[in-house]
C-alpha positions in Angstrom: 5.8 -14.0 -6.6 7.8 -17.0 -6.4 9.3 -17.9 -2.8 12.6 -16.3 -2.5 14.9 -17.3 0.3 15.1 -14.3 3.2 18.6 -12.8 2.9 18.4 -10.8 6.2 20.6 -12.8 8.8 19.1 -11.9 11.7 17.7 -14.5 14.3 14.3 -13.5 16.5 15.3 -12.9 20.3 15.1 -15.6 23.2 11.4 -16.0 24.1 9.7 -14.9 20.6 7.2 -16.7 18.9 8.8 -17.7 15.6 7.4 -16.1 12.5 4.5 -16.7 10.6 5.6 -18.7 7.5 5.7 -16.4 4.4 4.6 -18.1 0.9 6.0 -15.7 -0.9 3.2 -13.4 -2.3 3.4 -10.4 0.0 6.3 -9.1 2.8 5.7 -10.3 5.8 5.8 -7.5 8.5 5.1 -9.1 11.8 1.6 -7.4 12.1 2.4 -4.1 11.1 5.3 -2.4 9.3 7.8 0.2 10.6 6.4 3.8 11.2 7.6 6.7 13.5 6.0 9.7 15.0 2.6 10.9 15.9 -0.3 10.0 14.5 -1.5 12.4 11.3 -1.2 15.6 13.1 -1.6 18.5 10.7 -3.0 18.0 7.4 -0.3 20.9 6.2 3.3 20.8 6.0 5.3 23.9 7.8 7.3 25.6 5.5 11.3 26.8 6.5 12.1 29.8 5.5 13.2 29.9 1.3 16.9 31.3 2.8 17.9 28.1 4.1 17.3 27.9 7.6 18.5 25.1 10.3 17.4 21.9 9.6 14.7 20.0 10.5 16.8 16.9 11.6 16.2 13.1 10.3 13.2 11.8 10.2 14.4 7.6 10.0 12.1 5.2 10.9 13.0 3.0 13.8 13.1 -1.0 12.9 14.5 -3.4 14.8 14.2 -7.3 14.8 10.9 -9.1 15.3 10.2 -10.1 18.6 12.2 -7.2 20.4 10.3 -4.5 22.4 12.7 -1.8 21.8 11.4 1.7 21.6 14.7 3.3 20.4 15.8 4.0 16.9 17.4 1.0 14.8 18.0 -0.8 11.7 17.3 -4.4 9.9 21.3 -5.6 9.6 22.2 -6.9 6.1 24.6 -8.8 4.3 26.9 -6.8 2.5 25.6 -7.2 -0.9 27.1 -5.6 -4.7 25.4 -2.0 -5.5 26.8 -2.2 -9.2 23.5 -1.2 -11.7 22.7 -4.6 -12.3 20.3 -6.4 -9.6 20.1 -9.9 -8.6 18.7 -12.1 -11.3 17.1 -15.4 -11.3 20.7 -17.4 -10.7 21.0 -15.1 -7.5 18.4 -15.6 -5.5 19.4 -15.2 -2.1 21.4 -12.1 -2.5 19.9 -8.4 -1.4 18.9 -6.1 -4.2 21.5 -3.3 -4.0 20.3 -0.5 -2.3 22.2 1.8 -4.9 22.6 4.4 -1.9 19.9 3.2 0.0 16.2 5.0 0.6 16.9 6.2 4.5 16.6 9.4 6.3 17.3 12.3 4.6 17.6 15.3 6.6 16.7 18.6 4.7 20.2 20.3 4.0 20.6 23.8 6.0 23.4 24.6 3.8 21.7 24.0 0.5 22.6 27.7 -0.3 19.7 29.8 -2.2 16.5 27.9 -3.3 16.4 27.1 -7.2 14.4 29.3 -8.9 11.3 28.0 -9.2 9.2 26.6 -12.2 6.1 28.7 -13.4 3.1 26.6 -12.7 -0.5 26.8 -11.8 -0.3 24.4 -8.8 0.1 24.7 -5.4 3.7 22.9 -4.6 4.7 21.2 -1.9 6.6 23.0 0.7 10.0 23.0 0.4 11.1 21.3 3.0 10.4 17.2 3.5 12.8 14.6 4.7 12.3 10.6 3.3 11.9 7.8 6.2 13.6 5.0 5.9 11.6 2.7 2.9 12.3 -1.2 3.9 11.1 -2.7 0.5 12.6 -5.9 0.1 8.9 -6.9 -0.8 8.5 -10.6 -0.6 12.0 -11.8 0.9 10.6 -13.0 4.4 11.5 -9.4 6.6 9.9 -9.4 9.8 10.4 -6.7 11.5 8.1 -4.6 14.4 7.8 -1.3 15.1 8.4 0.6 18.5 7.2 3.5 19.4 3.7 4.8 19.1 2.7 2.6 16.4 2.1 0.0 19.1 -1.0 2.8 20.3 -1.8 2.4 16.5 -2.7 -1.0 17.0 -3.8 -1.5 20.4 -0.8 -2.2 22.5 1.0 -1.1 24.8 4.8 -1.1 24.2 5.5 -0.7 28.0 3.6 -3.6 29.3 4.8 -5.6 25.9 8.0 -5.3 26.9 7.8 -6.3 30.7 5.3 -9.7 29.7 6.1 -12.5 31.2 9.7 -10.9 33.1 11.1 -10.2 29.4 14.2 -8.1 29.3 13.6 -5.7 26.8 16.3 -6.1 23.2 18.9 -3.3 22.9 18.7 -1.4 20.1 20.8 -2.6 17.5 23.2 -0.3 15.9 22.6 1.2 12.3 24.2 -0.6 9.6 22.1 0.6 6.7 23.7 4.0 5.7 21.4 6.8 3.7 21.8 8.8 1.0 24.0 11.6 1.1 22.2 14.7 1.5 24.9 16.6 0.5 24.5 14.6 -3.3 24.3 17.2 -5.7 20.7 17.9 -7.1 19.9 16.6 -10.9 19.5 20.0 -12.7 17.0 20.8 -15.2 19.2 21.0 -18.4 20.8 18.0 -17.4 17.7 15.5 -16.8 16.6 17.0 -20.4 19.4 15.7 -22.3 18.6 12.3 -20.3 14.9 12.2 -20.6 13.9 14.0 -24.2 14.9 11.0 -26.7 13.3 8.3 -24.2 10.4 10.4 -23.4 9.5 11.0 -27.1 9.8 7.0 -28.0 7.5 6.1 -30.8 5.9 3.0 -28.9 4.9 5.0 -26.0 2.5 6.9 -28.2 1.8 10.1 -28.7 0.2 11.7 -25.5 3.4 11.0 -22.6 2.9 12.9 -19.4 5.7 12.9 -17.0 7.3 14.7 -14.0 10.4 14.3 -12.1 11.2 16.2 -9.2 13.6 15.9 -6.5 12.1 14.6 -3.0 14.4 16.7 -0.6 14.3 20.4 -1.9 10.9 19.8 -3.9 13.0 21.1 -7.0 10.7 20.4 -10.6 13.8 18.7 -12.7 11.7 17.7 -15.5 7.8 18.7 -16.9 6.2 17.6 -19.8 2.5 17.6 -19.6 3.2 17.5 -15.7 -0.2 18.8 -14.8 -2.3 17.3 -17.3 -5.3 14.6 -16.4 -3.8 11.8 -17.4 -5.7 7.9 -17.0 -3.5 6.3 -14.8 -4.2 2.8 -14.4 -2.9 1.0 -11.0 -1.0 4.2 -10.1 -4.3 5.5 -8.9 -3.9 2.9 -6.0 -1.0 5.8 -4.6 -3.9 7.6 -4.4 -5.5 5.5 -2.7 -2.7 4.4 -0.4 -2.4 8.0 0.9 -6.0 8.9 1.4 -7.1 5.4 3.5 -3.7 6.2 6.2 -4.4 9.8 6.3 -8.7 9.3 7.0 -8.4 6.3 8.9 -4.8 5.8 10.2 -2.5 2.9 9.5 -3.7 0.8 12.8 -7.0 0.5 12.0 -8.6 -3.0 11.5 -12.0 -3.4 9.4 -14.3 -5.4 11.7 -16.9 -8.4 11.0 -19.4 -8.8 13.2 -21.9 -11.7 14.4 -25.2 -10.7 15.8 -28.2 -12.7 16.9 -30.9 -12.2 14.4 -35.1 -11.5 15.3 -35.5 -15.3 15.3 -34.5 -17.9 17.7 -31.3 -19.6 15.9 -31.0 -16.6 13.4 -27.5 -15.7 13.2 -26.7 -12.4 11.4 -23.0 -12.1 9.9 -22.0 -8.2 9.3 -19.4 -7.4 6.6 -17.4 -4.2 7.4 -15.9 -4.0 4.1 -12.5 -6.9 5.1 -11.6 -8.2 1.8 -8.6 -10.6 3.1 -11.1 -12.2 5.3 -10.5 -16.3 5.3 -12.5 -19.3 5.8 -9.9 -20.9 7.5 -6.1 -20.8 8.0 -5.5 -22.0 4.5 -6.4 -18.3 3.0 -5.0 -16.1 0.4 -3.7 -13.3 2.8 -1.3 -13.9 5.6 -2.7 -13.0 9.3 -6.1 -12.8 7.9 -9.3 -12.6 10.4 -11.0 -16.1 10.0 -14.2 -17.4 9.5 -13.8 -20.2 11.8 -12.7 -18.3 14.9 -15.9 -16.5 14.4 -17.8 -19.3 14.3 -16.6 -20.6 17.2 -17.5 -17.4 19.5 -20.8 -18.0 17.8 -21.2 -21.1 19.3 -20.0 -20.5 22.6 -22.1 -17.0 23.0 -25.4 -19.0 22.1 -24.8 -21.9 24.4 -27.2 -24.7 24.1 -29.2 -22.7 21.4 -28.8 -24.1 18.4 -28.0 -21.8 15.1 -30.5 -22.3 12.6 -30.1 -19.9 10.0 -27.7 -17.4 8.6 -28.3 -13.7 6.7 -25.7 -11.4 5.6 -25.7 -8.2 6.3 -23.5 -6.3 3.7 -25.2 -3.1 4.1 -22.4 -1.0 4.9 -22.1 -0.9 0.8 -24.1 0.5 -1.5 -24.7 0.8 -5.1 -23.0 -1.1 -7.8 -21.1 -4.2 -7.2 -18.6 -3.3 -10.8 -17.1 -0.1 -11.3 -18.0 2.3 -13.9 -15.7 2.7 -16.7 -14.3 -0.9 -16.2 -13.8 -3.1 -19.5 -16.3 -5.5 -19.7 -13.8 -8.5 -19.4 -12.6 -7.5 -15.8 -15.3 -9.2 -13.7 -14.5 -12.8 -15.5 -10.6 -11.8 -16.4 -9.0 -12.7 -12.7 -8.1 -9.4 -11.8 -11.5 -7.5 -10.9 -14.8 -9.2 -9.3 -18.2 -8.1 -6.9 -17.4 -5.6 -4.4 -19.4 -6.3 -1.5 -19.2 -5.8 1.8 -18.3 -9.7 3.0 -16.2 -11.4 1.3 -13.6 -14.2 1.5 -10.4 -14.6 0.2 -10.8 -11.3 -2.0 -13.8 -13.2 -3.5 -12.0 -15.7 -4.8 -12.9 -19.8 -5.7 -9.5 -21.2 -4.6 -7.5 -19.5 -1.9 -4.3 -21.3 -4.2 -5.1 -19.2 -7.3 -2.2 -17.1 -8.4 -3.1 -13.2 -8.3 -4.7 -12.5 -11.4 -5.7 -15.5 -12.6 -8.2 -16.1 -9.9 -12.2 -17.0 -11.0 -14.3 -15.1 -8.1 -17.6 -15.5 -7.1 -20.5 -14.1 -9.2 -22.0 -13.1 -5.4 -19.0 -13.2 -2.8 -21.3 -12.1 -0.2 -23.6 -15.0 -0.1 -20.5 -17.3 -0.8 -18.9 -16.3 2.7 -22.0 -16.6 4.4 -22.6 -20.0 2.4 -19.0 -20.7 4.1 -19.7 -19.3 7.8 -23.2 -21.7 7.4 -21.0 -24.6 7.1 -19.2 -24.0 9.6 -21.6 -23.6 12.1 -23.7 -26.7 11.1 -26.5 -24.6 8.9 -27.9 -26.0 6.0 -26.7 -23.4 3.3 -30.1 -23.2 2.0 -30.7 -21.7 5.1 -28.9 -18.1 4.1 -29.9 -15.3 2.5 -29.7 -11.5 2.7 -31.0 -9.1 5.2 -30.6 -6.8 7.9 -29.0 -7.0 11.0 -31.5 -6.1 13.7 -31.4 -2.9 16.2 -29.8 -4.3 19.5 -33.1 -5.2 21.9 -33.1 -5.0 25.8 -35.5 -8.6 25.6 -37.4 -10.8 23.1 -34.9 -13.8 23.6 -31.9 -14.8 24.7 -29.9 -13.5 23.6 -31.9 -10.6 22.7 -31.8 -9.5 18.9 -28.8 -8.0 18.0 -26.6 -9.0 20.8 -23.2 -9.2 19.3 -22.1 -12.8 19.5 -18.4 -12.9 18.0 -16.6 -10.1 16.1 -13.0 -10.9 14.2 -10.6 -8.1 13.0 -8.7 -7.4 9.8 -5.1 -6.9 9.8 -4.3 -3.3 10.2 -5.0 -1.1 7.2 -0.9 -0.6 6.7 -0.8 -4.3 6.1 -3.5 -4.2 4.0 -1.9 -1.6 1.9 1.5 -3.2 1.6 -0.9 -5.8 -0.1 -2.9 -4.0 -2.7 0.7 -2.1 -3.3 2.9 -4.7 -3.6 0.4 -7.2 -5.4 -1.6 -4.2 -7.2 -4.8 -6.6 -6.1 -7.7 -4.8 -7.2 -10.3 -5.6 -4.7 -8.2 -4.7 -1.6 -7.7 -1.5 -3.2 -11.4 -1.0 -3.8 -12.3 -2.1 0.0 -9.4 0.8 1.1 -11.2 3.6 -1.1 -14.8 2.8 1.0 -12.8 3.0 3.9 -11.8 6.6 3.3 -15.4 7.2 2.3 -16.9 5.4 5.4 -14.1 7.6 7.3 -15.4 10.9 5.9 -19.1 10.1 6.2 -19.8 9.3 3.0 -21.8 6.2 1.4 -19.0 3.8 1.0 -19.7 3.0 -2.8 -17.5 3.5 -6.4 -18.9 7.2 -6.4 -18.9 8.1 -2.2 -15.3 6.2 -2.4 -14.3 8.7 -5.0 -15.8 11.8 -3.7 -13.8 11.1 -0.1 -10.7 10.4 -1.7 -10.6 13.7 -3.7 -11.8 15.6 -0.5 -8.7 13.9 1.3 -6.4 15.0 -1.5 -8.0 18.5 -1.0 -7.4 18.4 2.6 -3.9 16.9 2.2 -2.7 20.7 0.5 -2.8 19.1 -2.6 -4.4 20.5 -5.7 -7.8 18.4 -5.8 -8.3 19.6 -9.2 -5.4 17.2 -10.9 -7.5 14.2 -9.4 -10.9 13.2 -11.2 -11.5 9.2 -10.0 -14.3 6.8 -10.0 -12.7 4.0 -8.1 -10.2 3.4 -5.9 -7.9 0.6 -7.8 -7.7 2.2 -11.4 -9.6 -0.6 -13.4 -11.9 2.5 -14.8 -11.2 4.3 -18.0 -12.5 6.9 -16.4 -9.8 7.9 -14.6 -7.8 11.0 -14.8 -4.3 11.5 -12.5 -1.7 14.6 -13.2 1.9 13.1 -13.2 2.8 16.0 -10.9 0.1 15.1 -8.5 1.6 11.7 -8.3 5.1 13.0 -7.4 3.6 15.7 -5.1 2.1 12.3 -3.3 4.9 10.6 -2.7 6.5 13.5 -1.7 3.9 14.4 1.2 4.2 10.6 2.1 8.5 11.4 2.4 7.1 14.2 4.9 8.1 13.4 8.6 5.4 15.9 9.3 2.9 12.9 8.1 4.6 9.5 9.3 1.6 8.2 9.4 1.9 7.9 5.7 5.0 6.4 5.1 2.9 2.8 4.8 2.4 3.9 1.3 6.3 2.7 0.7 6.2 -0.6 2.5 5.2 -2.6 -0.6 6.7 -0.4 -3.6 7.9 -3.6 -5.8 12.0 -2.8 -6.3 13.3 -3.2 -10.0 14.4 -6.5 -10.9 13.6 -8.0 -7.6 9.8 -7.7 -5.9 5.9 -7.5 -6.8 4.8 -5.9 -10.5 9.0 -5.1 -11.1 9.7 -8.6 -10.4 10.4 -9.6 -14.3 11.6 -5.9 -15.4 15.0 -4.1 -15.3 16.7 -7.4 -16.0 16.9 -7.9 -19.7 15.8 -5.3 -21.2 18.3 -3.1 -23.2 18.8 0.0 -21.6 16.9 -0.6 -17.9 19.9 -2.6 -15.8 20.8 0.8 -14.0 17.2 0.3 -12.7 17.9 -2.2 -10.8 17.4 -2.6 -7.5 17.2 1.4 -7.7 14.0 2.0 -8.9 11.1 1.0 -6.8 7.6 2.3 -7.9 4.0 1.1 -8.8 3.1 0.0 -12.4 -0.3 0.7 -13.9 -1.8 -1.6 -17.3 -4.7 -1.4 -19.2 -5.0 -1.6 -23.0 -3.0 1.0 -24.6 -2.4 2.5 -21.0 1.0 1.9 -19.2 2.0 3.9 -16.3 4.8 3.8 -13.7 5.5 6.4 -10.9 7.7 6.1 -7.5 11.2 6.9 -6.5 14.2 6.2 -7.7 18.0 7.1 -6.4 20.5 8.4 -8.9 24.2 7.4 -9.4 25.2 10.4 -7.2 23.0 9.3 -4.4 20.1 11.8 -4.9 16.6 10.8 -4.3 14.0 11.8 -6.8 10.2 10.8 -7.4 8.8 10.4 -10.9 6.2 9.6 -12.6 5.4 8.8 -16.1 1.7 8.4 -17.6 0.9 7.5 -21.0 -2.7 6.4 -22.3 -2.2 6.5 -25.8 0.3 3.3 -26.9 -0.1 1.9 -29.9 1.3 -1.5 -29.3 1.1 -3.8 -26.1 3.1 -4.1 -23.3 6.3 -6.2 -24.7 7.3 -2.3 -25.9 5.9 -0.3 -24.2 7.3 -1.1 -20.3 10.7 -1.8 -21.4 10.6 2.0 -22.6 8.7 3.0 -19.5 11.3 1.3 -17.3 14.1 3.1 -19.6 13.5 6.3 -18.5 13.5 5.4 -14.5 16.6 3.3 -15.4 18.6 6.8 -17.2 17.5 8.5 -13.9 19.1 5.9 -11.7 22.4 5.8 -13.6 23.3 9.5 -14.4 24.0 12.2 -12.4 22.2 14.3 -15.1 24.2 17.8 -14.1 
């Protein structure tokens, strides 16, 4: 994405480090992005009674301004900015997409009256009660913000001795400035979406198999259905998928570790890849507040003393099976968006750390690249590395003894790590999550134990397993097969505050018209300009496949999740997204009642 200047007019506190510097491919978060609650907790959501019992309350996610130590509930102040249906454009750089009414808690109404009648199906649905947290997705626009609370347990702090460092008085919590939607906004109704989505939904470029389904996020309320629960090849949606199933098996804290070992031989030095794909060389990588290379080399160093490193294997191990997926086209390896998955990587495999995402050549063999790199750094002839095993850890036999750890560097958390392969739809991140849920669930972290896991996690989720058939975990295979119901049932369990651990999944949703895969679309385009700044969901393409699904508020304030599928387009992309991006766009600008 090109660098946009951050509109947010907040300054960091007295005492804070300044922020990292943000080039302007992914939203930077400070570490981590904001999250309330426990960790996962139940896998199932507690149902209110169907009569329309008390509420459960909001469930808004506390942010406040980076550097500050509150533990309270706050908001990111913003500029006033226009909500009219058009969002900023390229001669309005600086402004804040409008919000519409934005994305923040949504308490479930107690005085809804009597639940709608509901839609004949042969899925299990959601329960009807969820409440949205508050989604911050200016993607890309310099945000920092932390999060309180016990997310600071998620990754490894502790918010009470954070706050008293150094004599630091803790921040006050600012006041709330961004306002929700109005639960109280009247609910879509069937008939009325209908009238809305029929003529756009049967457009001749969209081809003739288009799966969609809308439902509302508050009430659970099915407002629209056509081929709703049909298989469906998805694309980059699938990385939803793949979004919820990494936070819910391994929690958004989590960091992916790479570990240095002493090998059987004197001077043998054994790197171990854990499956960190934003791993760096050196502090001019691809991925902001990546683990480095270089630091690991230098604990190296100072663990062996005066031994001298003479050799390097890598240990990629943790993977197995094939390195491409199945049911990719044959021009994704070489094409920029798709390469090796192995286990050690740098720079998602990549040449040049500067390539643009997508257009990037990777290595043939990433695994012996990186260790080609660490070799380098350590003073190691790279003739000297090759594959192998890590040894098992010895009490004697040298010093150090084989397999004494000798430097270990961390990934950022996983929620960081998802904003990425969300916001950026980067392929090989996505693929790295998926063995993470299969690593996670005991499972051989490959294309097939990556699968397996995440449809077990969907199973244990409450959701109906049988609406998900995958072979990998970014959406490159043909293979594929996603209900559009599914999809919106997703983001709707993500909305839960029953699972706040989930809510990551939103961090990186590009925004129409402003942010990631959306950057370019609701702007021209006849018909999508209600989309906005309203619409903010994750695009799938492959030949004759183009998918969208996400969340979108309407004109009267309501929040809905949709999701359209198609894998039968006759034409290319020049027609078929505008018409894609019409359909969220008449959502977002009708009341549809």
């Amino acid at each position: 994405m090109p660098e946009r200047p951050a509109p947010l007019p907040w300054r960091s506190p007295a005492g804070s480090p300044p922020p990292s510097p943000n080039p302007g491919r992914f939203p930077v978060v400070g570490g981590d992005r904001p999250v309330s609650g426990p960790s996962r907790g139940s896998a199932s959501v507690p149902v209110s009674p169907a009569s329309g019992g008390p509420s459960r309350g909001s469930a808004s996610v506390p942010v406040s301004p980076a550097g500050g130590p509150s533990r309270g509930s706050a908001s990111v102040p913003v500029s006033p900015a226009p909500t009219g249906p058009q969002g900023p454009g390229p001669s309005d750089p600086g402004r804040v997409p409008p919000l519409g009414p934005p994305i923040s808690a949504l308490p479930a109404p107690g005085d809804a009256g009597p639940a709608p009648a509901p839609v004949a199906s042969r899925r299990r649905r959601l329960p009807v009660v969820l409440a949205v947290v508050l989604l911050l997705v200016l993607a890309g626009v310099g945000v920092v913000v932390t999060r309180p609370g016990p997310v600071a347990g998620w990754l490894g702090d502790d918010p009470e001795s954070a706050s008293n460092a150094a004599g630091a008085t803790p921040e006050p919590n600012p006041s709330d400035v961004l306002a929700g939607p109005d639960p109280n906004a009247p609910v879509p109704t069937p008939d009325g979406v209908r009238a809305v989505l029929d003529p756009l939904v049967g457009a001749a470029v969209l081809g003739s198999r288009v799966n969609v389904s809308v439902a509302d996020v508050i009430s659970g309320q099915t407002l629209f259905a056509k081929g709703a629960d049909d298989g469906t090849v998805p694309a980059s949606v699938t990385k939803l998928a793949t979004a919820v199933t990494v936070l819910a098996a391994r929690e958004p804290g989590y960091r992916i570790p790479t570990r240095a070992v002493a090998g059987a031989k004197a001077g043998e030095v054994v790197i171990i890849g854990g499956g960190d794909p934003t791993l760096a060389i050196d502090k001019k990588g691809y991925y902001p507040g990546a683990a480095r290379l270089d630091d690991l080399a230098a604990q190296v160093r100072a663990a062996l003393g005066g031994t001298t490193p003479t050799s390097v294997t890598v240990d990629g191990s943790v993977y197995s099976g094939p390195v491409y997926g199945p049911g990719w086209d044959a021009d994704i390896p070489t094409g920029g968006s798709g390469g090796a998955v192995t286990a050690l990587m740098t720079d998602g495999g990549r040449r040049d750390p500067g390539a643009e995402h997508g257009a990037a050549e990777r290595f043939a063999e990433p695994d012996l690249a990186a260790g080609k790199s660490f070799a380098r750094l350590l003073g190691v002839p790279t003739d000297a590395v090759k594959r192998g095993a890590a040894p098992a850890q010895a009490a004697a036999g040298g010093t150090p003894a084989p397999g004494t750890e000798l430097g270990v560097v961390q990934s950022p958390p996983l929620i960081r790590m998802v904003d990425i392969m969300i916001s950026e739809s980067d392929n090989l991140v996505a693929e790295a999550l998926a063995r993470q849920v299969a690593l996670a669930r005991n499972q051989p972290a490959s294309f097939d134990g990556g699968a397996a896991a995440m449809d077990a996690e969907v199973a244990e989720l409450g959701l109906p397993a049988d609406e998900i058939t995958l072979s990998d975990g970014s959406g490159l295979s043909r293979r594929n097969r996603i209900s559009p119901s599914l999809l919106t049932d997703l983001v709707r369990l993500a909305a839960s505050p029953d699972h706040p651990e989930l809510a990551g999944v939103f961090g990186g949703l590009p925004v129409g018209g402003w942010s990631g895969t959306l950057d370019e679309r609701y702007r021209t385009a006849p018909g999508t300009a209600p989309g906005a700044g309203s619409v903010r969901a994750k695009t799938g393409t492959l030949t004759a496949v183009h998918s969208i699904a996400g969340l979108v508020t309407t004109a009267d304030g309501r929040l809905l999740t949709f999701a359209v599928l198609t894998d039968q387009v006759p034409g290319g992309k020049e027609t078929a997204q505008p018409a894609l991006d019409r359909i969220a766009a008449a959502l977002a600008g009708c009341g549809c009642r």
